[in-house]
C-alpha positions as CSV (number, residue, x, y, z in Angstrom):
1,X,10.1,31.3,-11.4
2,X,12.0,30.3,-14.3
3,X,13.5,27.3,-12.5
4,X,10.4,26.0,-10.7
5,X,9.4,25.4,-13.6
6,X,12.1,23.6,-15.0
7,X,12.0,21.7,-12.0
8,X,8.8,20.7,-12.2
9,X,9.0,19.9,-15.8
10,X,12.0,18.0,-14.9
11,X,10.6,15.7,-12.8
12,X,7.8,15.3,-14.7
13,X,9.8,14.0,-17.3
14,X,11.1,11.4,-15.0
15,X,7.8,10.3,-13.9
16,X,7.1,9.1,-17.7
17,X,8.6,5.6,-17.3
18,X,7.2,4.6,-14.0
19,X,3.5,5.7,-15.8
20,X,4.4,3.9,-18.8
21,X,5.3,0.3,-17.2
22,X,3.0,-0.4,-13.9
23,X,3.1,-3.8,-14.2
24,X,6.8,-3.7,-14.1
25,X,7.4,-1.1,-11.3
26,X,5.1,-3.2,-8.9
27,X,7.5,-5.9,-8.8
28,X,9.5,-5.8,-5.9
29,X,11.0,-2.4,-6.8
30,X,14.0,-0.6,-4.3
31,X,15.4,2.4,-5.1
32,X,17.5,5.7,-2.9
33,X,18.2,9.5,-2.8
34,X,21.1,11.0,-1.8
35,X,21.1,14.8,-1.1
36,X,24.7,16.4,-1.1
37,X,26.0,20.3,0.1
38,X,28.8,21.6,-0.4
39,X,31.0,24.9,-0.4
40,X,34.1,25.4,-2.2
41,X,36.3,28.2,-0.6
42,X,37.7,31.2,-2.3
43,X,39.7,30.7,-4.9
44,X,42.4,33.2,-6.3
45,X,43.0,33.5,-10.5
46,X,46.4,33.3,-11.6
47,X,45.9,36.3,-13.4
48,X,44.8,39.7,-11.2
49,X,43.5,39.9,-8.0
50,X,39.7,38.0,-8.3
51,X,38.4,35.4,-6.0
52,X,35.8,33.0,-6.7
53,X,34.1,30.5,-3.8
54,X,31.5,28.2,-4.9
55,X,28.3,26.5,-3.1
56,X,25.9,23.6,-4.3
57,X,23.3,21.2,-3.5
58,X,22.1,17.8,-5.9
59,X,19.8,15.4,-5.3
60,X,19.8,12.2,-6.9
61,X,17.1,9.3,-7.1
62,X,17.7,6.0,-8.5
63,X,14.5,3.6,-9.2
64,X,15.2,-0.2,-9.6
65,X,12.6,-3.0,-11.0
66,X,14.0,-6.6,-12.0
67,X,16.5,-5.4,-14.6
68,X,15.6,-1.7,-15.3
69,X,17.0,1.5,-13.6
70,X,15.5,5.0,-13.8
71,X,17.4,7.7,-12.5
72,X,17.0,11.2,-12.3
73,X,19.0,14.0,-10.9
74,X,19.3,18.3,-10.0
75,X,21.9,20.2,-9.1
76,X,21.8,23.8,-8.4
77,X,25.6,25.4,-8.2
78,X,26.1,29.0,-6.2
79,X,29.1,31.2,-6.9
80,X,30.6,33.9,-5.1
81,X,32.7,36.9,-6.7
82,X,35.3,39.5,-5.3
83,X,36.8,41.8,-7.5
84,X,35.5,40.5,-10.7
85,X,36.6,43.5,-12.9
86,X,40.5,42.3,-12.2
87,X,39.5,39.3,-13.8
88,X,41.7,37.6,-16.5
89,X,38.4,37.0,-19.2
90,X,36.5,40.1,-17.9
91,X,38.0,42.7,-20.3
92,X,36.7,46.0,-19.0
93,X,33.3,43.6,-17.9
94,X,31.6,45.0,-14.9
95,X,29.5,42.9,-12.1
96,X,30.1,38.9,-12.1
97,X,30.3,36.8,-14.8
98,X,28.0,34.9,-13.6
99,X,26.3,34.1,-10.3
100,X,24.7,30.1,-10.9
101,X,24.4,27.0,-13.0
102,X,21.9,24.8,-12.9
103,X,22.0,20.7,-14.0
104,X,19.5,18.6,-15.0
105,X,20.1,15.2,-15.4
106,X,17.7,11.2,-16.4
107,X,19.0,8.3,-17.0
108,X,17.9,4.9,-18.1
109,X,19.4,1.4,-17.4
110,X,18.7,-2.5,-18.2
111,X,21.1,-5.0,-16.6
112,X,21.5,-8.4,-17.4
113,X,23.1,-11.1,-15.3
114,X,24.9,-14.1,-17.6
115,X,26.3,-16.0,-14.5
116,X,27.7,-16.2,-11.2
117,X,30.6,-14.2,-12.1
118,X,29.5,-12.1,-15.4
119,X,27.0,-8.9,-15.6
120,X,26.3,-6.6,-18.8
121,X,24.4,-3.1,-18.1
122,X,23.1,-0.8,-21.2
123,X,22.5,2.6,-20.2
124,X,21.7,6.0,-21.4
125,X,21.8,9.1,-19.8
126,X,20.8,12.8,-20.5
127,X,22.0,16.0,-19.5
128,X,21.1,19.7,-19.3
129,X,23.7,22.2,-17.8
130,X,22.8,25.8,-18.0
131,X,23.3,29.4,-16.7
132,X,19.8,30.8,-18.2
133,X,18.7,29.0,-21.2
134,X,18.0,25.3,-21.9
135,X,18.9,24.9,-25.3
136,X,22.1,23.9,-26.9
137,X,22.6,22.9,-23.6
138,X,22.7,18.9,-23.5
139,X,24.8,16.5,-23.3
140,X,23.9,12.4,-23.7
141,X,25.8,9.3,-23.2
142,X,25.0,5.8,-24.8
143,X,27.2,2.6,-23.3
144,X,27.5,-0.7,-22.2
145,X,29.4,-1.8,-19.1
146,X,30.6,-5.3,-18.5
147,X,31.1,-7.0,-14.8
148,X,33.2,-9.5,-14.3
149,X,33.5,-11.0,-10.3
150,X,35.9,-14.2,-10.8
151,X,36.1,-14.0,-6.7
152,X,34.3,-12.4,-3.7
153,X,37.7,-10.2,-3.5
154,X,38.0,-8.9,-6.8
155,X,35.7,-7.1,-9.3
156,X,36.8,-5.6,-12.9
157,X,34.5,-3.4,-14.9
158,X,35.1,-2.4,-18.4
159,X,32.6,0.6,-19.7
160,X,32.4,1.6,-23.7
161,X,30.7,4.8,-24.0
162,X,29.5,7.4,-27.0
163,X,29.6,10.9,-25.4
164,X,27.8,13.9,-27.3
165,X,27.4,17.4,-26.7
166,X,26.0,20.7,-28.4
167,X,29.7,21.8,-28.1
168,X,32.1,19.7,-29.3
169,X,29.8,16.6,-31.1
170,X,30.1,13.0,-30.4
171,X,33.1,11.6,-28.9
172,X,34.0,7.8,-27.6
173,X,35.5,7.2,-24.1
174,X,36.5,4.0,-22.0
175,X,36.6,3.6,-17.9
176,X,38.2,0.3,-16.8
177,X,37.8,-0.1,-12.6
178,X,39.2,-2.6,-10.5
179,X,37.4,-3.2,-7.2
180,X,39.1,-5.0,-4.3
181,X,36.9,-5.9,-1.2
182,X,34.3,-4.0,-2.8
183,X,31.7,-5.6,-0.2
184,X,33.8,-6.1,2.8
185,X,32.8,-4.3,6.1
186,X,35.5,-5.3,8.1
187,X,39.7,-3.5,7.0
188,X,40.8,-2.7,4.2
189,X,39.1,-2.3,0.5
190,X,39.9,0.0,-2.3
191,X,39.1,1.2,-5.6
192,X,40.9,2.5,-9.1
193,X,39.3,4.0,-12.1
194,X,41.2,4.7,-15.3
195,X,39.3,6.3,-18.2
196,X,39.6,8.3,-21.6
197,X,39.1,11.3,-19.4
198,X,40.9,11.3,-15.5
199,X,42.1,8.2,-13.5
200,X,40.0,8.3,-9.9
201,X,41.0,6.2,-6.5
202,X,39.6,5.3,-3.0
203,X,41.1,3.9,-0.3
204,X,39.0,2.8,2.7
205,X,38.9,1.0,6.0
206,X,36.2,-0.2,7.6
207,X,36.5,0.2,11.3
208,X,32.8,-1.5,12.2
209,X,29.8,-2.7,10.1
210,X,29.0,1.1,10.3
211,X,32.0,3.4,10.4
212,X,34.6,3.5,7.1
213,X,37.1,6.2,6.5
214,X,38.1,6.7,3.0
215,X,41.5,8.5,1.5
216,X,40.2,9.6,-2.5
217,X,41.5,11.2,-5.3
218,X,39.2,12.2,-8.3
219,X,38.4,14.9,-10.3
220,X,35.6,17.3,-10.0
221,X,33.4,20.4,-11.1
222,X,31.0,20.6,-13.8
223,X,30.6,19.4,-17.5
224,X,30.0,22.0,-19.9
225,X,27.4,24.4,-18.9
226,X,25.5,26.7,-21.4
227,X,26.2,30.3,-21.1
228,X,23.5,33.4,-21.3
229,X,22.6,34.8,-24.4
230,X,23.2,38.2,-22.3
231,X,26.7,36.8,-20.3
232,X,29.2,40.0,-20.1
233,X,31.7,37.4,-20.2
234,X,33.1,38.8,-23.7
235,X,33.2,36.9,-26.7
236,X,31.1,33.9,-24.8
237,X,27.8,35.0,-25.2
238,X,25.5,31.8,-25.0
239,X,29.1,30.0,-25.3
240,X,30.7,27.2,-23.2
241,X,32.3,27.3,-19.8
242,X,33.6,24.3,-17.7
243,X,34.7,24.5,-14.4
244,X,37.5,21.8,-13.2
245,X,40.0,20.7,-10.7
246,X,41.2,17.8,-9.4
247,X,40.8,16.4,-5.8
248,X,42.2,14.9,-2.7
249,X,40.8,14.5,0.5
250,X,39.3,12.0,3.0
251,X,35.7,10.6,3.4
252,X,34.0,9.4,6.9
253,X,30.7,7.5,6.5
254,X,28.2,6.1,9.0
255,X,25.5,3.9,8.1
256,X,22.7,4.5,10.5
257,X,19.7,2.3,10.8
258,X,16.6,1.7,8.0
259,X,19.9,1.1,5.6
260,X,20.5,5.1,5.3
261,X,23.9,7.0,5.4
262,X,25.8,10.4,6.2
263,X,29.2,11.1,4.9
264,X,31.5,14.1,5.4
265,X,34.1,15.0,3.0
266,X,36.8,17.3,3.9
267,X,39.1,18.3,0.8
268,X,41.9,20.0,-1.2
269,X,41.2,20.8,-4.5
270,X,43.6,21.5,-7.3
271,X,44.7,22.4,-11.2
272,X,41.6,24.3,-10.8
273,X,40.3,25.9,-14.3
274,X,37.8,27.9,-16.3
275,X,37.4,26.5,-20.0
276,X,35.4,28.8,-22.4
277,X,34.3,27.9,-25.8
278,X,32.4,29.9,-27.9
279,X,28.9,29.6,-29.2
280,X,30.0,27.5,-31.8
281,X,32.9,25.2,-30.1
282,X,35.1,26.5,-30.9
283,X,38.4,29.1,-29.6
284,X,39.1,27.2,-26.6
285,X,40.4,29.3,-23.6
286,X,41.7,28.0,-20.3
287,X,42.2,30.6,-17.1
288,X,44.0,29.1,-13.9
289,X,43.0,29.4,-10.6
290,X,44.7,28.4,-7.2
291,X,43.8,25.2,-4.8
292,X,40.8,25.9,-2.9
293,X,39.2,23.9,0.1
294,X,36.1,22.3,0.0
295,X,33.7,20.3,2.7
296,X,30.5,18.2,2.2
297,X,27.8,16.5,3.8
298,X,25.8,13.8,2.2
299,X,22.6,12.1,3.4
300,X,21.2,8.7,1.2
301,X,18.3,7.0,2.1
302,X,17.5,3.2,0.2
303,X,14.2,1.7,0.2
């Protein structure tokens, strides 16, 4: 009950805007939802004999008028135990650590085009990741990204951000991407990310106007999510926990008719861990877990 309400008080939330600027939203707007699934197969700690597999569906929106995006997104994450009381952060805890997380994320854009060749976006986004309890469980970002397209081949993108969250306070990041054949649907195109945080990377060809393939490497998992008050995770009561791991795998995606897609993912995942911190941010602990496979199927939808 608990979440249907934060649901619906979610998307309230993201109806503001569109209430607040009619005129705007009637011109011309376009916007898309893409609804992903997923499931993460077991996964063994380093340290005793647990396993952990993880499931998960988001839905995200995006709603674009002349130069302003709203966005709004929810994710709801699944996970599996066996033999939680072997454990490396259980000490003597019995039953799972937890059993799901739940995201809830807006966001709010204005884009600006100088030229042919030159694009500015200001954005800012909110986010709530939590196991029970909302608060002390956000995290915002404030930034400004710069596009520059000198050709129809190439596109650089320079992003300045100011990340803060109830855990660890503000913090400033960079991505720089470079984009080649970025809107090619015929061979080869391909994309690198390098940032304050993890370097990302696709490689795709385009078979037909409708079929690509993609080889991708990226990281994944959650941000920091808010723990219980009650967690039996000890020490971590209403604390910190991030799950992480790196990925590799390949992407097929068909674009179907009424400009809609469907993508499957098939990948390994690796350098998988748990980070805890503590109520306050602090006592950072990391517990490795081995590579695990994961699939997923995405559906998006543009009008």
């Amino acid at each position: 009950m608990k979440l249907i309400i934060n649901v619906a008080l979610f998307y309230l939330l993201a109806l503001i805007p569109v209430l607040m600027f009619p005129a705007i939203v009637s011109a011309g707007p376009e916007g898309s939802i893409e609804t992903r699934l997923f499931n993460i197969g077991d996964s063994k700690s380093k340290l005793g004999s647990a396993q952990v597999g993880t499931t998960g569906v988001m839905i995200d929106g995006e709603y674009k008028t002349n130069h302003l995006i709203f966005s709004a997104g929810i994710e709801r994450l699944t996970y599996s135990w066996k033999n939680p009381s072997t454990l490396p952060f259980s000490s003597g805890m019995s039953g799972d650590p937890w059993a799901s997380f739940n995201v809830l994320k807006l966001g709010f854009a204005y884009e600006h085009y100088i030229d042919k060749q030159w694009e500015y976006t200001y954005y800012i986004e909110t986010e709530s990741s939590y196991e029970e309890q909302i608060s002390r469980s956000y995290r915002s970002e404030a930034g400004i990204k710069f596009l520059y397209e000198p050709t129809k081949t190439w596109a650089y993108t320079l992003v300045l951000n100011l990340e803060n969250t109830d855990a660890e306070g503000a913090d400033v990041g960079y991505d720089i991407e470079i984009e080649w054949n970025g809107d090619t649907r015929e061979g080869w195109s391909a994309k690198l990310q390098v940032s304050t945080q993890f370097p990302e990377s696709m490689l795709s060809y385009h078979f037909t106007r409708s079929f690509t393939t993609s080889i991708f490497y990226l990281e994944g998992g959650t941000n920091l999510v808010r723990l219980s008050d009650t967690s039996p995770v000890p020490g971590f009561q209403g604390g910190y926990v991030e799950d992480q791991y790196t990925a590799f795998g390949i992407l097929l995606d068909y674009e179907m008719k009424r400009n809609s897609n469907i993508s499957l993912a098939i990948q390994t995942n690796s350098g998988r861990e748990f980070t805890f911190l503590d109520k306050n941010g602090d006592n950072k602990t990391k517990y490795k877990f081995d590579n695990s496979s994961e699939i997923s199927i995405q559906y998006s939808q543009e009008f």
